[in-house]
C-alpha positions as CSV (number, residue, x, y, z in Angstrom):
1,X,-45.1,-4.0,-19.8
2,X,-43.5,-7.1,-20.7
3,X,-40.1,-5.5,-21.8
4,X,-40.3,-3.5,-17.8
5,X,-40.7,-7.1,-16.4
6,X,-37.9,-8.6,-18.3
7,X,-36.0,-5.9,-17.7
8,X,-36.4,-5.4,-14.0
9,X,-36.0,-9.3,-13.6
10,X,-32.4,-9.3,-15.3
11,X,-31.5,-5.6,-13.8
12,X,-28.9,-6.9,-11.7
13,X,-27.3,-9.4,-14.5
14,X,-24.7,-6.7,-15.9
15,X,-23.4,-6.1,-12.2
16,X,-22.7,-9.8,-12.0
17,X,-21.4,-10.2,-15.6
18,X,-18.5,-7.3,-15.0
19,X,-17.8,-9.2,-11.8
20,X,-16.5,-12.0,-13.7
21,X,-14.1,-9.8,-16.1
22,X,-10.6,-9.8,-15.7
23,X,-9.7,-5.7,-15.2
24,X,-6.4,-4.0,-16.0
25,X,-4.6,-3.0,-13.0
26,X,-2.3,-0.2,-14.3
27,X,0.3,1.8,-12.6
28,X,-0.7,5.3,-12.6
29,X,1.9,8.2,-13.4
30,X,1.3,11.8,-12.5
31,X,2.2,15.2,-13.3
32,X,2.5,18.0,-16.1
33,X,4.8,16.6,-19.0
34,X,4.7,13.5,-17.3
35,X,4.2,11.9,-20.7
36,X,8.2,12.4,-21.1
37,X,8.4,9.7,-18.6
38,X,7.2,6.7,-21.5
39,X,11.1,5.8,-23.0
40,X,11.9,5.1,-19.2
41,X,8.6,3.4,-18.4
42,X,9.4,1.1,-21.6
43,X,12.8,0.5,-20.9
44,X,11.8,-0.9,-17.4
45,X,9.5,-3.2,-19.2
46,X,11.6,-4.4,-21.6
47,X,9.8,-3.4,-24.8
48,X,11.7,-3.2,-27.8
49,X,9.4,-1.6,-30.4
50,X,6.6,1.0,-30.0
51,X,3.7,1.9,-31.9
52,X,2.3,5.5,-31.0
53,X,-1.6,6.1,-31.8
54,X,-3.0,9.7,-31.8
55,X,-5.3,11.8,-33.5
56,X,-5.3,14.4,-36.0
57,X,-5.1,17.0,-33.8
58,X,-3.1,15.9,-31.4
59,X,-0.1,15.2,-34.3
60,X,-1.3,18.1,-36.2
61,X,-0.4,20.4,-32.6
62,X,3.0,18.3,-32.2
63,X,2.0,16.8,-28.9
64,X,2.9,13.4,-29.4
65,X,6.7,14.6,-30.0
66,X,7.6,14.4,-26.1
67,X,6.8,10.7,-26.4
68,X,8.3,9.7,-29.2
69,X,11.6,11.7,-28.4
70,X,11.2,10.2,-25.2
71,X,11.7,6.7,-26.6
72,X,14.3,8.0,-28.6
73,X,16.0,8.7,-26.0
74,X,15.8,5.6,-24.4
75,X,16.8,3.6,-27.7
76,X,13.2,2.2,-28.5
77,X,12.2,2.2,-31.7
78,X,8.5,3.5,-32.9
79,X,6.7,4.4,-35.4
80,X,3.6,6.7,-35.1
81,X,-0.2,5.7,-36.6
82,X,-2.4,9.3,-36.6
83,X,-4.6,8.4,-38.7
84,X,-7.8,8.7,-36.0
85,X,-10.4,10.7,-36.1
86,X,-13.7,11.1,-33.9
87,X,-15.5,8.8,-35.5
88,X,-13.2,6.0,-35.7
89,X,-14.0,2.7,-38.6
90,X,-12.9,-0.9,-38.5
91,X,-11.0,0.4,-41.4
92,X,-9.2,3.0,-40.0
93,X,-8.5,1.0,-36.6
94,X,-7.7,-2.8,-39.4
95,X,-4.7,-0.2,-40.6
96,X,-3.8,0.7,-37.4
97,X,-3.2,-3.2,-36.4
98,X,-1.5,-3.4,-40.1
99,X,0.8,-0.8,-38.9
100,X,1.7,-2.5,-35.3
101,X,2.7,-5.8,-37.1
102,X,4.8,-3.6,-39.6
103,X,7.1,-2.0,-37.1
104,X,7.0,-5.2,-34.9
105,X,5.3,-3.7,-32.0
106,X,5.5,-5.4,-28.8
107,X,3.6,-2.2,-27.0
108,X,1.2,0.2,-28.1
109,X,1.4,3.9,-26.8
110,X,-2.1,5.4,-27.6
111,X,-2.3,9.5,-26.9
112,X,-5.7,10.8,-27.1
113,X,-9.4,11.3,-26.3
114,X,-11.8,8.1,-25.8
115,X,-11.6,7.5,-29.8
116,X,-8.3,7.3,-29.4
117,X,-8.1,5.3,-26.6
118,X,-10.7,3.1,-28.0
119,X,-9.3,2.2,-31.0
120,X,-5.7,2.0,-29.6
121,X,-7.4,-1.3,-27.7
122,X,-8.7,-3.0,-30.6
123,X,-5.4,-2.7,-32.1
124,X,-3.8,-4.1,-29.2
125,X,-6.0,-6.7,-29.1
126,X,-5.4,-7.2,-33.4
127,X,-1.9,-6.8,-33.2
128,X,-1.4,-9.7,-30.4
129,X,-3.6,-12.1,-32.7
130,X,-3.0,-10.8,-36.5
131,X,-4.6,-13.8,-38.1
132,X,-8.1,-13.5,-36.5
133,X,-10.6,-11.2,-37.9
134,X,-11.0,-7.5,-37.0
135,X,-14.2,-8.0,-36.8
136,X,-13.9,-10.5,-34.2
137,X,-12.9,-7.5,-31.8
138,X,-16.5,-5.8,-32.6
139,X,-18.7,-8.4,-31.1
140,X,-20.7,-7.3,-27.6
141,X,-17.7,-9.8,-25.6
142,X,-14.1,-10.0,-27.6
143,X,-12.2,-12.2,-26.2
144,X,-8.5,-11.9,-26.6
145,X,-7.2,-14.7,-25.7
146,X,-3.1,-14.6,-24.3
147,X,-4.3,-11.5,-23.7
148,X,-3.7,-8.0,-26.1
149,X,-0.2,-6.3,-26.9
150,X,0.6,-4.2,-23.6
151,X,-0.8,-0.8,-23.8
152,X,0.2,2.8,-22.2
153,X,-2.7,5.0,-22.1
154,X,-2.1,8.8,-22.3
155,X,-5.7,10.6,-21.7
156,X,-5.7,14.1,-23.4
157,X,-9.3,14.5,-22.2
158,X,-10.4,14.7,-18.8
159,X,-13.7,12.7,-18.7
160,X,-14.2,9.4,-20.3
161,X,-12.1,7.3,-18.1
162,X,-11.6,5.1,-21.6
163,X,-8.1,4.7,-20.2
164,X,-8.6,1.6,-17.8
165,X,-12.1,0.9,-19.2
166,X,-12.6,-2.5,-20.9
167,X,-14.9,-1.2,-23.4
168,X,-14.1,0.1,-26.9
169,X,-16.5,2.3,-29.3
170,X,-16.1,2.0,-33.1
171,X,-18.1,2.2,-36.6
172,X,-18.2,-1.2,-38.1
173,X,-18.6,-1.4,-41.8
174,X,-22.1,-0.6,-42.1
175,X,-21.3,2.6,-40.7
176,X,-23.2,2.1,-37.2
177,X,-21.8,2.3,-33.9
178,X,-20.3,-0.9,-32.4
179,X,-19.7,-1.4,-28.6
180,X,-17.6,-4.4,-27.2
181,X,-15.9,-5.3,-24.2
182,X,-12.2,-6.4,-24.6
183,X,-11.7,-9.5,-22.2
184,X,-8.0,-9.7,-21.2
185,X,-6.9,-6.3,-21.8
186,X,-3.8,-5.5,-20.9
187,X,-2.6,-2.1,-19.5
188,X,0.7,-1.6,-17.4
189,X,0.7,2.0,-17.1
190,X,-1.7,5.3,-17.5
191,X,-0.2,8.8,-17.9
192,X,-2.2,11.4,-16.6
193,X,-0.5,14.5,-18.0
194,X,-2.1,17.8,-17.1
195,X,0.4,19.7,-20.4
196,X,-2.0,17.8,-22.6
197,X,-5.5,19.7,-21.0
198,X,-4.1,23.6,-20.9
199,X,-5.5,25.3,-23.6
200,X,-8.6,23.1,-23.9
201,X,-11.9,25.0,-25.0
202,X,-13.8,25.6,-21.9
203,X,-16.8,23.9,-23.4
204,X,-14.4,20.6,-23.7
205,X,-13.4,21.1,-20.4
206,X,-16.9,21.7,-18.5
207,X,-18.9,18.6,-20.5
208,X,-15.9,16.5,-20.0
209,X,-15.7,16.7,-16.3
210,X,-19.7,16.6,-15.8
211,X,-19.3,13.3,-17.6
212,X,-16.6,12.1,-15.2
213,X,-18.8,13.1,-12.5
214,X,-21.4,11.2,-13.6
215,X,-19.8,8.2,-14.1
216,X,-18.5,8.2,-10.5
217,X,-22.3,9.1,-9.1
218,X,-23.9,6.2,-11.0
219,X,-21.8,3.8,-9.7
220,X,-22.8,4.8,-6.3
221,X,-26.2,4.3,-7.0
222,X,-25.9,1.2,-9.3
223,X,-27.6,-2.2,-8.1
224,X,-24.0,-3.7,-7.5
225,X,-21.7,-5.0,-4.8
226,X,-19.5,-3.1,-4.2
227,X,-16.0,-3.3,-2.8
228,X,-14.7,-0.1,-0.5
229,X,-11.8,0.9,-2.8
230,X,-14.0,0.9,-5.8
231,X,-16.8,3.0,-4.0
232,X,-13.8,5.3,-2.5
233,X,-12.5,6.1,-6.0
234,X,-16.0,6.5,-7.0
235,X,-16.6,9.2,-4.2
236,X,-13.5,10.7,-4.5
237,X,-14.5,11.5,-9.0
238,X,-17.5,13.3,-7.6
239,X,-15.8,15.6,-5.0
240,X,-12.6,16.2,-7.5
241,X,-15.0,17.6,-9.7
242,X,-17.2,19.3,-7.4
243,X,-14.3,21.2,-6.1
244,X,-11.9,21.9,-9.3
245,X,-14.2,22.5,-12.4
246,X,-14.8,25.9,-10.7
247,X,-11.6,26.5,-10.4
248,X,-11.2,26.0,-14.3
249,X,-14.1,27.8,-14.7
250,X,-12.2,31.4,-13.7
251,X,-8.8,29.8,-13.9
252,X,-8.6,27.5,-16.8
253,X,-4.4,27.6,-16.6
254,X,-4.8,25.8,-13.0
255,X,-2.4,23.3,-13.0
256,X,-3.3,21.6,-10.0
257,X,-7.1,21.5,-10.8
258,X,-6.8,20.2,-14.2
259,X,-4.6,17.6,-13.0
260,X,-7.4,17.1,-10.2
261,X,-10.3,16.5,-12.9
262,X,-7.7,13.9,-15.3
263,X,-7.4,11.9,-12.1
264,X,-11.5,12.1,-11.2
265,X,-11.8,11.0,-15.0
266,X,-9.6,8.4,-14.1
267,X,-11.4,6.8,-11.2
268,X,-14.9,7.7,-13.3
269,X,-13.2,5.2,-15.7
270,X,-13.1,2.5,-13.0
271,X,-16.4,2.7,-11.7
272,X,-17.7,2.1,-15.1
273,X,-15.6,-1.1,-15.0
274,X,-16.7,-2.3,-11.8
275,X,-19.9,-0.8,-10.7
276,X,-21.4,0.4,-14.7
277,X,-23.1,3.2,-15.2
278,X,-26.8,4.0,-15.5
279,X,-30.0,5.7,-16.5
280,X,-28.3,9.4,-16.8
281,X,-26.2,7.4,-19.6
282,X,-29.0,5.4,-21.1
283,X,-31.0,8.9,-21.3
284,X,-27.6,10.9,-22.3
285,X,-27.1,8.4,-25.2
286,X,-30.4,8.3,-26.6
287,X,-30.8,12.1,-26.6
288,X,-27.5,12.9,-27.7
289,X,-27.9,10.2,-31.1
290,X,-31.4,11.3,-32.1
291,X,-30.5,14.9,-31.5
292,X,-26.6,15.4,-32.2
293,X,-26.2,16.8,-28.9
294,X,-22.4,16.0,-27.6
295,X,-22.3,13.5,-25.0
296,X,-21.0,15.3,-21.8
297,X,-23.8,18.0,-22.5
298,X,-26.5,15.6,-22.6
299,X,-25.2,14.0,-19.6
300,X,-25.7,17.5,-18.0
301,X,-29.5,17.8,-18.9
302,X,-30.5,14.5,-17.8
303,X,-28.1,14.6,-14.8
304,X,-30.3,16.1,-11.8
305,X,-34.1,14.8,-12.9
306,X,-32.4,10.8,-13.3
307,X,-30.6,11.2,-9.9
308,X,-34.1,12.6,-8.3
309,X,-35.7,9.8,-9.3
310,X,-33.7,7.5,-7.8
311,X,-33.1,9.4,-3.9
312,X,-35.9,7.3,-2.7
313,X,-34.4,4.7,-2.4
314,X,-30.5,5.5,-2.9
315,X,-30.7,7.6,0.9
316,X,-28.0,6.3,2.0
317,X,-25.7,6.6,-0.4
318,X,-26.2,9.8,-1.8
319,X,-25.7,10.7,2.0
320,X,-22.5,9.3,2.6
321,X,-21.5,10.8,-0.9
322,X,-23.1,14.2,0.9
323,X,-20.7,13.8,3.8
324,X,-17.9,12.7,2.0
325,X,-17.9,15.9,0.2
326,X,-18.6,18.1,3.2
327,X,-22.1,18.8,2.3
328,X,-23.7,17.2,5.1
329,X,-22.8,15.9,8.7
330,X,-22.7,12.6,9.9
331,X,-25.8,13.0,11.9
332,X,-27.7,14.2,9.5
333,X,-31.0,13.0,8.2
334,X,-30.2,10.6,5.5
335,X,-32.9,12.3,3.1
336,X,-31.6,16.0,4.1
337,X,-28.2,15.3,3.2
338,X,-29.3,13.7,0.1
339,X,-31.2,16.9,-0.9
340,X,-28.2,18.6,-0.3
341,X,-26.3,16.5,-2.4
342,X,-28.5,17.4,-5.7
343,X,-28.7,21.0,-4.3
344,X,-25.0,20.7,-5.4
345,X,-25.4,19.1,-8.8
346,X,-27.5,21.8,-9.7
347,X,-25.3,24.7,-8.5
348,X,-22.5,23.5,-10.3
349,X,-24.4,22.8,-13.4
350,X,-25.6,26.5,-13.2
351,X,-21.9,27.7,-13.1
352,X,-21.2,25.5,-16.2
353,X,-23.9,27.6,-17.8
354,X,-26.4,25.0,-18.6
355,X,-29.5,26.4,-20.3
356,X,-32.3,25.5,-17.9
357,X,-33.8,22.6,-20.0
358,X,-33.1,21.0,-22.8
359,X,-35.3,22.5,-25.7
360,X,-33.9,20.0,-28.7
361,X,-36.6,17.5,-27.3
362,X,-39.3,17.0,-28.9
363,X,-43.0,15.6,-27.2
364,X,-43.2,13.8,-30.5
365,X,-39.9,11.7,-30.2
366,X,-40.5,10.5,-26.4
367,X,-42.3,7.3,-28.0
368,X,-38.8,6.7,-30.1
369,X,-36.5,8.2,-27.4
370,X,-38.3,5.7,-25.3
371,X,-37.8,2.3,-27.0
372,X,-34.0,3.8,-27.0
373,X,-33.3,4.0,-23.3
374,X,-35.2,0.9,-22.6
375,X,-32.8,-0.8,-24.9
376,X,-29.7,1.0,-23.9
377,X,-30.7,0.1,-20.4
378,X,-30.4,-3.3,-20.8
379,X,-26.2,-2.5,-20.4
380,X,-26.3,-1.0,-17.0
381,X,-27.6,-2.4,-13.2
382,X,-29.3,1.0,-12.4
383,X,-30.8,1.2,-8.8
384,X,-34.3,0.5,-10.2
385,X,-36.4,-0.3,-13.5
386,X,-38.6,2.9,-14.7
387,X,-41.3,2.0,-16.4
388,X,-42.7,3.2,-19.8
389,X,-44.4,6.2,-18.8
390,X,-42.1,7.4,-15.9
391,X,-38.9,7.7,-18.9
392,X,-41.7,9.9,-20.8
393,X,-42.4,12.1,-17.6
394,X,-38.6,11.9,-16.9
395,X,-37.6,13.3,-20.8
396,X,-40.5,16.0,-19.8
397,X,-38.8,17.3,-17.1
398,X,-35.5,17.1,-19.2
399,X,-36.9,19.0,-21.7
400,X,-38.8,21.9,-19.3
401,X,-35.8,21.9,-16.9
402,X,-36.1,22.8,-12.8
């Protein structure tokens, strides 16, 4: 009880601390191959020398070749770090920064999924300041002051968003997960290159998008202000989702869709800057740790019953979002069109293929899941405070299904 009152008391403290953060504003750049475009874009900015971070895979498949033969092209000199992996260390990302002060980088070009992008900003932000600490860039608020080296984000995943995000994900020493926020981030320009997502294994692409889509619907229904563009972008992730991952679904070539779901990632990414995210994370993230379950997936399971809870009081908006998506008409009764809305969710999550509940949990770990999402929640400015008991009742009906 005394954690629920502390916790509902400060519920709307996140929503005003992101307020307060300084966000990238980057130029976005469109199109299949359009990662061919990065020499010119450096040019214009007047960068002379380019470190380019990617994963194994990604360098192992030759993908990063159009970029660097881009800058070739355009005279800049780079070097490539490819040393990430899914899991990515202060070690791994302290030799990345070792590598941008080696080649004299003035710009990093990171090319990959959220570890990749994640890490490419604590090198930024290591590179810019050599002689601090890398540890200093692990702490819950890093602030990199004079800001980081200017960074080019190249998503080759369609969900995360980690592109604009402030936020960065990495194993410090100990081996545990740390999560920071990188104040003073700097981002000029974000590639969103459908090539990079043909050819993606349906399961990436399906858990991916689902994520997206989740980040844009918590932000609707997060205890924040609000400005219209940000709650435009965060309508528009849900209904690019709605209306392409069934296209990839029987089309997975569809250019035009995948580069549909790269740009709902995309504004996902900015709600979770400006509006956070919520309970469906805070469940996601507990279930997916204690169970191994990958994230977009456990997003999926906990997607429809957190949402549920919540139409009580988020009517309204999950009727506008109804409307906005052509679900609903104007006129409609705010709590019908809401309905409607979840009718949705759970239509697409049955074309995904989602096995109707989510059998890993077990009764026994609710008290441990529990302590999890009540910690976890302490991040976010969801649009109320469960208590105790309602998160068990809540991972019951994860775990039975609808």
């Amino acid at each position: 009880m005394a954690f629920y009152l502390g916790r509902k008391a400060i519920r709307k403290v996140p929503g005003a601390v992101i307020k307060a953060a300084p966000l990238p504003e980057p130029e976005l750049i469109e199109g299949f191959g359009a990662r061919g475009t990065v020499g010119e874009l450096c040019e214009k900015a007047g960068f002379r020398s380019v470190l380019v971070v990617t994963d194994q895979t990604l360098y192992g498949l030759g993908l990063h070749e159009k970029v660097t033969a881009s800058l070739e092209a355009h005279g800049i000199p780079c070097a490539l770090f490819h040393e990430i992996d899914s899991e990515p260390t202060v070690r791994i990302v302290d030799a990345g920064r070792r590598a941008a002060t080696a080649c004299g980088a003035d710009c990093i070009v990171a090319l990959g999924g959220g570890s990749v992008l994640d890490s490419g900003k604590i090198i930024a932000a290591g590179a810019k300041h050599p002689n601090a600490p890398i540890k200093h860039y692990l702490h819950k608020f890093a602030f990199a002051n004079h800001g980081t080296l200017p960074m080019i984000n190249i998503p080759s995943t369609a969900g995360t968003g980690a592109e604009c995000t402030v936020g960065a994900v990495v194993k410090n020493k100990h081996g545990a997960k740390s999560s920071t926020v990188i104040i003073g981030m700097e981002v000029p320009y974000v590639i969103l290159d459908s090539e990079l997502l043909i050819g993606a294994p349906q399961s990436v692409t399906t858990w991916c998008a689902i994520d997206a889509l989740s980040h844009g619907l918590e932000g609707l229904l997060a205890d924040v202000d609000s400005s219209e563009e940000d709650i435009e972008k965060s309508r528009a992730c849900v209904k690019l989702v709605l209306e392409n991952l069934p296209v990839l679904l029987q089309d997975p070539k569809n250019v035009e869709a995948r580069q549909a779901t790269l740009l709902a990632a995309h504004y996902g990414g900015n709600a979770i800057n400006t509006q956070l995210a919520g309970y469906v994370h805070a469940f996601a993230h507990s279930i997916g740790a204690l169970y191994h379950i990958p994230h977009g997936k456990a997003i999926a399971w906990c997607l429809v019953p957190i949402v549920e809870a919540q139409e009580n009081i988020r009517y309204e908006q999950l009727r506008d979002l109804a409307v906005y998506c052509g679900l609903a008409h104007e006129t409609e009764p705010a709590d019908s069109a809401a309905d409607k809305m979840i009718v949705a969710l759970r239509r697409l999550l049955v074309q995904c293929g989602l096995e109707n509940g989510c059998r890993h949990l077990l009764p026994e770990d609710f008290d441990k899941l529990t302590g999890m999402i009540d910690a976890d929640s302490i991040n976010y400015s969801p649009s109320r405070t469960f208590t105790d008991a309602e998160i068990r009742m809540l991972l019951d009906q994860i775990r039975r299904g609808y």
